[in-house]
C-alpha positions as CSV (number, residue, x, y, z in Angstrom):
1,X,59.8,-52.4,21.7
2,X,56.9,-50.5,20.6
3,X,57.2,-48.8,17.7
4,X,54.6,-45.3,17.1
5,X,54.2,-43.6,14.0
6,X,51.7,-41.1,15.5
7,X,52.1,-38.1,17.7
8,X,48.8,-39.7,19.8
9,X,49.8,-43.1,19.8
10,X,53.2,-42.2,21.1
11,X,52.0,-39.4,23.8
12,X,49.4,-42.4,25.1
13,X,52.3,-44.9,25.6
14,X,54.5,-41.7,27.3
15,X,51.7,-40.9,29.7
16,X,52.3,-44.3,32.0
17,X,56.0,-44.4,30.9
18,X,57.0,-43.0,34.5
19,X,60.9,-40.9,34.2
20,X,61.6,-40.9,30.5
21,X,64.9,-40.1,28.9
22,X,65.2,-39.7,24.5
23,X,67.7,-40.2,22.0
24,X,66.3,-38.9,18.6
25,X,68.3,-39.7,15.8
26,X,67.5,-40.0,11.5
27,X,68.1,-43.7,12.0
28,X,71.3,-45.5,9.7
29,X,72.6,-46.4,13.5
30,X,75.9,-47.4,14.5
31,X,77.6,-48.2,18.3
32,X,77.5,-44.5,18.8
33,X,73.7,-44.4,18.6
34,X,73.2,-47.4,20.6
35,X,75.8,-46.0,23.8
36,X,73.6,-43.4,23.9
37,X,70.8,-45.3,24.3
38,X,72.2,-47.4,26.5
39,X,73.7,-44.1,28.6
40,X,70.1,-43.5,28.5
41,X,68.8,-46.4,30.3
42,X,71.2,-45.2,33.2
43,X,69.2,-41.8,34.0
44,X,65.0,-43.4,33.3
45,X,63.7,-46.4,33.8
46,X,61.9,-46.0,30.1
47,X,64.2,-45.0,26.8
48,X,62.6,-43.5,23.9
49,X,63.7,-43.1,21.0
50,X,63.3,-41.0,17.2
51,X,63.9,-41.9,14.1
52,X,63.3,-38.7,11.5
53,X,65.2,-37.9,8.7
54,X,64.6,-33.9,8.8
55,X,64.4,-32.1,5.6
56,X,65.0,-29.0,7.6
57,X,68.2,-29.4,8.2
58,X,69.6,-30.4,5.0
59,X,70.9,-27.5,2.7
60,X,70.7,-27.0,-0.9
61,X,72.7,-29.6,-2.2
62,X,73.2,-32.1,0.6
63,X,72.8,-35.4,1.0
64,X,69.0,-35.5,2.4
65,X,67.6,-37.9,-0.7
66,X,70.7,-40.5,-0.6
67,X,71.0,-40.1,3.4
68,X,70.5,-43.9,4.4
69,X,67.0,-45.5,5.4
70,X,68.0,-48.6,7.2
71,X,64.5,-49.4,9.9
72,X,64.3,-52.7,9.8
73,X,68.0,-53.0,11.1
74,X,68.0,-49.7,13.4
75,X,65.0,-51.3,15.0
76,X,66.4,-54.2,15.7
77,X,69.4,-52.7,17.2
78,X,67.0,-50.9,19.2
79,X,65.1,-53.4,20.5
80,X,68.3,-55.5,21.4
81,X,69.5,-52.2,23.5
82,X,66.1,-52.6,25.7
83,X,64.6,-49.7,24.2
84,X,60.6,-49.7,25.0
85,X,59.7,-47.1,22.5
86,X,60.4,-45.8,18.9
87,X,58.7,-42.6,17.7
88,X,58.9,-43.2,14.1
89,X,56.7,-40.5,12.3
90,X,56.7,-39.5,8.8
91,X,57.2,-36.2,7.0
92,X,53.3,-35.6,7.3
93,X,53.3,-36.2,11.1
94,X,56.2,-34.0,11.7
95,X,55.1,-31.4,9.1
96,X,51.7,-31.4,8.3
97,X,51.1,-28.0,7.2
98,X,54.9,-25.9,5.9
99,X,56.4,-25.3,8.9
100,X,56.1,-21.8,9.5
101,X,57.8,-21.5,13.1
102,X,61.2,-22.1,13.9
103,X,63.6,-21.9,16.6
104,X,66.6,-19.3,15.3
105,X,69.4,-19.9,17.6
106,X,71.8,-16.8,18.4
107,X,73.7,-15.6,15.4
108,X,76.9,-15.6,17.1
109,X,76.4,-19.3,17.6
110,X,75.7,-20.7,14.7
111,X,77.6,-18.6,12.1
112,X,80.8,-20.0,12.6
113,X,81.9,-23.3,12.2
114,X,79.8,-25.8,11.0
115,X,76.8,-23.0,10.6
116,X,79.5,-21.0,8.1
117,X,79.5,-24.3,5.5
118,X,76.0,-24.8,6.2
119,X,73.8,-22.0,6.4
120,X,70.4,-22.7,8.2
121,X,71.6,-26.3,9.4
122,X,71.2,-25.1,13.2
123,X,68.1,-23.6,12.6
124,X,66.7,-26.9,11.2
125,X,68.0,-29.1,14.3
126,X,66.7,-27.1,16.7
127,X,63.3,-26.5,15.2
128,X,62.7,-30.3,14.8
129,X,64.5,-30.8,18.3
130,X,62.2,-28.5,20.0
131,X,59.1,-30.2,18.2
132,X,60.3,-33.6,19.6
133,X,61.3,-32.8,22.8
134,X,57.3,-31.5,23.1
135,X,55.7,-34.4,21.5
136,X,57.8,-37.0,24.0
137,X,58.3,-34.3,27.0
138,X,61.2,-36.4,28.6
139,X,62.7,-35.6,31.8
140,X,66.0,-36.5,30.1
141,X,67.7,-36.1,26.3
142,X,70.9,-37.0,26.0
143,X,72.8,-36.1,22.5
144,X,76.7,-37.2,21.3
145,X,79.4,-34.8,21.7
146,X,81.0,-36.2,18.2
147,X,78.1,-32.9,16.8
148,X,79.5,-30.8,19.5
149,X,78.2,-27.5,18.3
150,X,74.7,-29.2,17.9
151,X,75.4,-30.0,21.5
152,X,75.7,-26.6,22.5
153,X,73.3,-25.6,20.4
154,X,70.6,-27.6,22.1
155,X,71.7,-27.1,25.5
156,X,71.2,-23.6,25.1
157,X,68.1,-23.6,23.5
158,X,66.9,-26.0,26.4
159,X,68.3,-23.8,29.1
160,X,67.0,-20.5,27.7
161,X,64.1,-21.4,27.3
162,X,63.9,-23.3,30.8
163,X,62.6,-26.4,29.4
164,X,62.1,-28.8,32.5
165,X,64.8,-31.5,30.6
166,X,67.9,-32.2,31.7
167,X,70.5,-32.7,28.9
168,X,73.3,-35.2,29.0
169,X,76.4,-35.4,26.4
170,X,77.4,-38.9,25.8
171,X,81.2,-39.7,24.5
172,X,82.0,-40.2,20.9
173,X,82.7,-43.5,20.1
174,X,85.7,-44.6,17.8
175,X,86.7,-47.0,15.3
176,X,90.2,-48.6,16.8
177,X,91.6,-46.6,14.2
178,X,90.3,-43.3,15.8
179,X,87.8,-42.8,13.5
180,X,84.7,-41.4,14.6
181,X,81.6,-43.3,13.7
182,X,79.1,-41.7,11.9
183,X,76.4,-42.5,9.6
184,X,77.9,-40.9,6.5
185,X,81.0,-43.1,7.2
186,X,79.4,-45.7,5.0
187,X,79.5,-43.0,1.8
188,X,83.5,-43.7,1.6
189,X,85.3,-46.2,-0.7
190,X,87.7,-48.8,1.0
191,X,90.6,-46.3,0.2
192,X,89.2,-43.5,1.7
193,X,88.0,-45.5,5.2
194,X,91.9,-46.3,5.1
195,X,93.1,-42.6,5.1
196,X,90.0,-41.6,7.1
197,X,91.9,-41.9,10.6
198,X,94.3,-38.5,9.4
199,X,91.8,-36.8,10.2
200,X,91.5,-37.9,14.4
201,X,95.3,-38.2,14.3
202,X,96.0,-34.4,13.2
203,X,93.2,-33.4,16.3
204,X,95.1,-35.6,18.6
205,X,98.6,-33.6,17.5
206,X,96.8,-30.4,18.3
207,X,95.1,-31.9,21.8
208,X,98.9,-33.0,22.7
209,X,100.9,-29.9,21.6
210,X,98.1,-27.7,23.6
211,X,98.4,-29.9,26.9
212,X,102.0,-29.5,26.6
213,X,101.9,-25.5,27.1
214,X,101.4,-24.6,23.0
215,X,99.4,-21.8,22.4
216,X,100.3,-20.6,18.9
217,X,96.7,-21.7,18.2
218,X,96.7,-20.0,14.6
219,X,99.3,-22.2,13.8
220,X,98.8,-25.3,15.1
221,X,95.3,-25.0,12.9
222,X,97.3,-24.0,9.7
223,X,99.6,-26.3,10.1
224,X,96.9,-28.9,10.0
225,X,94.5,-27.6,7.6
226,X,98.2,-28.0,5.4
227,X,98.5,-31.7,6.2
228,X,95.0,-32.7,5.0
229,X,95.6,-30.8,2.0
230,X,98.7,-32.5,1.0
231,X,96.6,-35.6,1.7
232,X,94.3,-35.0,-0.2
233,X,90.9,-33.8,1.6
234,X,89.5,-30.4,1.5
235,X,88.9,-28.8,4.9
236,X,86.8,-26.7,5.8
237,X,88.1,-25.8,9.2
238,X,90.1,-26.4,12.2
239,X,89.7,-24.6,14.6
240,X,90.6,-24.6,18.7
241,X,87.7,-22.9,20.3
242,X,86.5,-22.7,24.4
243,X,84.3,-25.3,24.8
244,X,81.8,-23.1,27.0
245,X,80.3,-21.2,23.3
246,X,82.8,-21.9,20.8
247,X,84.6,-18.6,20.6
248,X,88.1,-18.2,19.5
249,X,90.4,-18.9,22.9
250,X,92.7,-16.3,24.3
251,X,95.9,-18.2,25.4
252,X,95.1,-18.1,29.1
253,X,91.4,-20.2,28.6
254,X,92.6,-23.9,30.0
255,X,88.3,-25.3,29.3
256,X,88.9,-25.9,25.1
257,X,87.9,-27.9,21.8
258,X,89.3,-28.7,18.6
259,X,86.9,-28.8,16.1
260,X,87.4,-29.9,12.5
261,X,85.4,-30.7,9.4
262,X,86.8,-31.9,5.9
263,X,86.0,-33.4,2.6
264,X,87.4,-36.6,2.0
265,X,86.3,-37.6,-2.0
266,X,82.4,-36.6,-1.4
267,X,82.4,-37.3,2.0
268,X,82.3,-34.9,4.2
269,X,83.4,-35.6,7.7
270,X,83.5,-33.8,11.2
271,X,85.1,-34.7,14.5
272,X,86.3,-32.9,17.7
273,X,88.4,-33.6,20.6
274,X,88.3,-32.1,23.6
275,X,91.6,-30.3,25.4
């Protein structure tokens, strides 16, 4: 694997790469990370892909400083999935000069949710998406449906602006205990990995009770958000939404998502199951 920490060294390895499809991440990886790059290898004959922590899309008070630098092992995880190149720039690659131009995805899709707990988070993805995506110029990015608003997010903002990429969701991958991996999983204490799985369990009730004709969606969420309270998180939300934009469902839509996000001690975790 061949690892570039320049925008030219990385376009001159691109330009006789043939069909390439990317996977950016901000590194810390886990199995999730590396099925996508190996659902990668399954639509180009050359993988790419990022590592970037992005300062952009960290709010006041999150967890950019303490986020995880791991390389050395991420690369090596890399490598052993047969990816051929890492773009691994720094802050003064990415952001040479303040960034001045952004990408501001619709308001209607990024205020609710995850955009309502993090205010400007979507507008830093898809600004440092949209600089990646033109420094490698795959034919192919694939992203992880466990960020499934980032997902749409990015699959608007590829389609809209009729970017010649084609964008392909890969499967959240679980724990056996149903928890999601994730990179901030490693922030929680042996107690709180235990409880962690409530969380997946209490999407899977909701996932079950809608399949089986419920469609008292207000109170399927309450009744939720009520069990992780007694357990001791704080949740943000949990919320059943159509999969197509994330909108609130009327009882008739059959294409949906359940969504939720929730403290557990300082951890904050998201996951999402589809209905």
């Amino acid at each position: 694997m061949q690892i570039h920490e320049t925008i030219d060294s990385l376009r001159a390895a691109r330009a006789g790469a043939g069909r390439v499809a990317f996977v950016p991440t901000m590194g810390n990886l886990h199995e999730g990370h590396i099925a996508l790059m190996r659902q990668a290898r399954e639509h180009a004959g050359c993988v790419v892909a990022s590592i970037f922590v992005n300062r952009l899309q960290f709010g006041a008070g999150e967890d950019f400083e303490r986020y995880p630098r791991t390389f050395a092992a991420d690369c090596e995880k890399l490598a052993a999935a047969g990816v051929e190149h890492l773009f691994a720039p720094d802050e003064t690659v990415m952001y040479p000069q303040p960034q001045r131009y952004h990408v501001d995805p619709p308001h209607e899709q990024v205020a609710i949710l995850e955009g309502e707990f993090r205010a400007g988070h979507f507008r830093g993805v898809a600004t440092v998406v949209m600089k990646l995506l033109n420094i490698v110029q795959p034919e192919v990015a694939l992203f992880g449906k466990k960020d499934y608003q980032q997902l749409m997010v990015l699959s608007n903002m590829v389609r809209e602006l009729a970017m010649p990429i084609e964008v392909i969701a890969g499967e959240t991958v679980r724990a056996d205990d149903g928890l999601a991996l994730s990179s901030r999983n490693g922030y929680l204490s042996a107690d709180e990995r235990a409880r962690a799985p409530l969380l997946h369990r209490l999407l899977a009730g909701i996932r079950d009770a809608v399949r089986a004709g419920g469609n008292d969606f207000t109170r399927l969420e309450a009744d939720a958000m009520a069990a992780l309270s007694s357990a001791g998180w704080a949740p943000d939300y949990i919320a059943v939404r159509r999969r197509l934009d994330l909108q609130p469902p009327t009882q008739t839509e059959d294409a949906l998502v359940v969504l939720a996000a929730a403290r557990l001690g300082r951890t904050r975790l998201i996951d999402n199951l589809e209905i």
